[in-house]
C-alpha positions as semicolon CSV with decimal commas, in nm:
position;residue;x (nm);y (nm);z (nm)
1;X;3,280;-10,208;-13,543
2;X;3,574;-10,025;-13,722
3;X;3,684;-9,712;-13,551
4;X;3,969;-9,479;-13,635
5;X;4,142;-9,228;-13,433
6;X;4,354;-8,981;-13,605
7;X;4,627;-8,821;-13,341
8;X;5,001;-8,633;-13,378
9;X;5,216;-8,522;-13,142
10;X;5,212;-8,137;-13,236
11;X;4,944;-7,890;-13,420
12;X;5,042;-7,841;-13,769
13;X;5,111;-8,225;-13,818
14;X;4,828;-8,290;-14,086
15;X;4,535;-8,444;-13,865
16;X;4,272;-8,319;-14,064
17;X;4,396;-8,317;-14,354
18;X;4,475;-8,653;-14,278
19;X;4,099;-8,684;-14,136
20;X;3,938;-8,549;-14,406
21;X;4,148;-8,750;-14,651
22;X;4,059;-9,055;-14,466
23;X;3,667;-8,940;-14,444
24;X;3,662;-8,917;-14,859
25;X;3,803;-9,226;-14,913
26;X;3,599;-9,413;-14,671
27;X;3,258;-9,240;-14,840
28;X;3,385;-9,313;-15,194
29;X;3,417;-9,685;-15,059
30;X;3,067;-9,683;-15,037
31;X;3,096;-9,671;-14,623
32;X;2,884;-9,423;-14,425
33;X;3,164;-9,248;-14,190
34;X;3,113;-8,985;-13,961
35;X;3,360;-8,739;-13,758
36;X;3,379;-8,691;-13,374
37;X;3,639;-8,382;-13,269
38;X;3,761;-8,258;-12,900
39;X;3,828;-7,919;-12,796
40;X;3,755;-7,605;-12,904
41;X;3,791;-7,599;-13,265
42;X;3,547;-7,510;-13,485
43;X;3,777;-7,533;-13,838
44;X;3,854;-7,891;-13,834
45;X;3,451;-7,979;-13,793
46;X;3,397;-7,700;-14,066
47;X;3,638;-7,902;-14,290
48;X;3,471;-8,262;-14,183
49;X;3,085;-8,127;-14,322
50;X;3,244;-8,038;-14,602
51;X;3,364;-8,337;-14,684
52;X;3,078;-8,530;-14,550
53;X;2,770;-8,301;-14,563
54;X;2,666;-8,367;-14,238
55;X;2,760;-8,183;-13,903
56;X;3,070;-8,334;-13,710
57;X;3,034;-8,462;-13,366
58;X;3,218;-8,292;-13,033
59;X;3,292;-8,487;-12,776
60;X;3,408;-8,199;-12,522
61;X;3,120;-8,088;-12,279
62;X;3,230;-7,789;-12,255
63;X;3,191;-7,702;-12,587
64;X;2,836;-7,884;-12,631
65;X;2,492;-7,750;-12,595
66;X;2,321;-7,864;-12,272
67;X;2,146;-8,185;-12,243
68;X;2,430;-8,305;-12,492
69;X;2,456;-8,699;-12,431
70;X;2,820;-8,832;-12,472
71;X;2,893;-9,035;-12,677
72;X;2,598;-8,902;-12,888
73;X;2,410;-9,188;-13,140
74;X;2,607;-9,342;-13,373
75;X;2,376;-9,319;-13,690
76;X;2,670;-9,422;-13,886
77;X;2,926;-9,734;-14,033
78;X;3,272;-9,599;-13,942
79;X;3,362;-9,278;-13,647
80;X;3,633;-9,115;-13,701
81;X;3,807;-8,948;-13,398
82;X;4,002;-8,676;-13,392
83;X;4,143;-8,523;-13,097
84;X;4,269;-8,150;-13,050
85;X;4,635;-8,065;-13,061
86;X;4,818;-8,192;-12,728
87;X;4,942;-7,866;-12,503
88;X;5,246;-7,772;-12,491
């Protein structure tokens, strides 16, 4: 299986853009992607159901409802990963 992970060194480097970019294209392809984020954003998964018109997946615990399985089902051709911003 084909997997992509998107990642930068810094916020403001163009993940999702880059993500969502990537997303399109692989859906125009004919490809069923979906979108797995970490952290505690909810923009960039806002951005990825847009694109994809189906909910993005988190993978942070944390941020996930109980009884959340990790990594959750894969009902799709292609994840796409993208991880938060690295701290600085």
């Amino acid at each position: 299986m084909i997997q992509f992970l998107v990642a930068a060194p810094c916020s403001g480097s163009g993940k999702t853009t880059l993500t969502c970019a990537l997303l399109a294209a692989l859906k125009r392809r004919g490809q069923d992607p979906c979108s797995f984020k970490s952290g505690p954003d909810y923009i960039d998964p806002m951005f990825h159901r847009a694109v994809l018109g189906v909910e993005s997946h988190n993978l942070d615990l944390f941020f996930s409802a109980p009884g959340h399985r990790i990594p959750p089902p894969l009902n799709c051709d292609l994840p796409v990963f993208q991880p938060s911003a690295p701290y600085r």
